[in-house]
N, C-alpha and C positions, 0 to 999 in steps of 0.2 A: 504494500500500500504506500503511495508518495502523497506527503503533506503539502498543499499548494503554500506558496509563497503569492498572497496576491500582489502585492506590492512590491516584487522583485521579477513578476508576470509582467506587472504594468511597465516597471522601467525598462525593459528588454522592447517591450513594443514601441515605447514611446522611441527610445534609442533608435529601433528599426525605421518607424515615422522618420526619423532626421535623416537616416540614408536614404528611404526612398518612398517617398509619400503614393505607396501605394492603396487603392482602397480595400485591400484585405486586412490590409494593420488597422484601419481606422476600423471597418466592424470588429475586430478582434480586442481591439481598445472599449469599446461600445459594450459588448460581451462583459469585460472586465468588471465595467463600471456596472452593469445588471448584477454582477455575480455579487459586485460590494451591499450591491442595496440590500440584497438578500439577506446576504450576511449579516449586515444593519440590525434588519427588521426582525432578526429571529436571537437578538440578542437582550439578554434581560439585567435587571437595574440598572439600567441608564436612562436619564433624566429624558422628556418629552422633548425639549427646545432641542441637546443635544442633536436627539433623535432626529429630529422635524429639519435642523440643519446640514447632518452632513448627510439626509434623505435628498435635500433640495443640490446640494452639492456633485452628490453622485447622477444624479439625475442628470442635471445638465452637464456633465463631464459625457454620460451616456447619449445623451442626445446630441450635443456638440461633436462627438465620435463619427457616429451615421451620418450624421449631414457633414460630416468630411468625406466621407466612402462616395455620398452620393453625388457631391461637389466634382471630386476626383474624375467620377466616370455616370453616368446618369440615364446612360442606358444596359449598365447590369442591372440584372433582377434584385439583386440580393444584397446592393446597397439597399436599395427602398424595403426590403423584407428588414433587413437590419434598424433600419430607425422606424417601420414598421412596429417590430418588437416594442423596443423601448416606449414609444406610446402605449400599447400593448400591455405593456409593467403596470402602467398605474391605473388601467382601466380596472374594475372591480370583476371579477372570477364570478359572479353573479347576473352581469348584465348579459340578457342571452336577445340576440339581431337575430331574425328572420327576413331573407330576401323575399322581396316583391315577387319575385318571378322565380321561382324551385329551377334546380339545375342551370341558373343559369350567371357566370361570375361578372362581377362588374370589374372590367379593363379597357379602360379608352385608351391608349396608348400603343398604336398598330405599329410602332418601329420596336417594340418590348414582345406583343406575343409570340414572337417565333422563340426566344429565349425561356420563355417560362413551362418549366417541366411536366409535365401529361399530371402530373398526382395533383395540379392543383384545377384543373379540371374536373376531377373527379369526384372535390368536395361532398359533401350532403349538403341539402338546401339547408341545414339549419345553420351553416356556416355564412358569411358576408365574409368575401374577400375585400376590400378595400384598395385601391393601389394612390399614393398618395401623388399625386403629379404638381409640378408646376402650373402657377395660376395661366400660363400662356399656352397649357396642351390640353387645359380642360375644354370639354365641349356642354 
């Protein structure tokens, strides 16, 4: 069993970021920052403000992350699934979306679907995929 070092995780990536600001370091940095919140949230006696603070910290560490991936490159899939995610974090594990139309995913962005993998196709209508676009490719 290997004991993660997060914060010797983080400095390796950020290091990597300086050599070559590719967008896999930046979701992998994103990652990090989800993994911290977790860690955060599942830790006990520690004060609310604490809490509340380095929650808002990791957060936008993680959000700031993906929207480097997606900056980087913006028509991989997986930047936008990346800070995807991180929204994804704080949405409540209780709020359940039902599409308008069963089987069928919402993606306006016809230079991306030839890239997006068959399984997400496949969803169950109880799923909303979302794909988060620029205000200048929405229709």
């Amino acid at each position: 069993m290997y004991i993660i070092n997060i914060q010797n995780a983080e400095t390796h990536i950020l290091h990597a970021i300086t050599l070559s600001s590719e967008s896999q370091y930046y979701r992998t940095l994103a990652d990090v920052n989800l993994l911290k919140i977790n860690i955060l949230l599942n830790q006990q006696g520690v004060s609310q403000e604490i809490l509340q603070n380095q929650f808002r910290t990791f957060l936008a560490s993680a959000q700031g992350a993906a929207q480097s991936a997606v900056n980087v490159d913006r028509t991989d899939y997986q930047n936008w699934l990346s800070l995807g995610k991180v929204y994804e974090s704080v949405v409540p594990s209780t709020l359940k979306v039902r599409m308008n139309k069963p089987n069928k995913p919402i993606l306006k962005h016809e230079s991306l679907t030839h890239k997006i993998p068959q399984f997400f196709w496949s969803l169950p209508d109880s799923m909303l995929l979302i794909k988060i676009l620029p205000k200048q490719n929405r229709r």
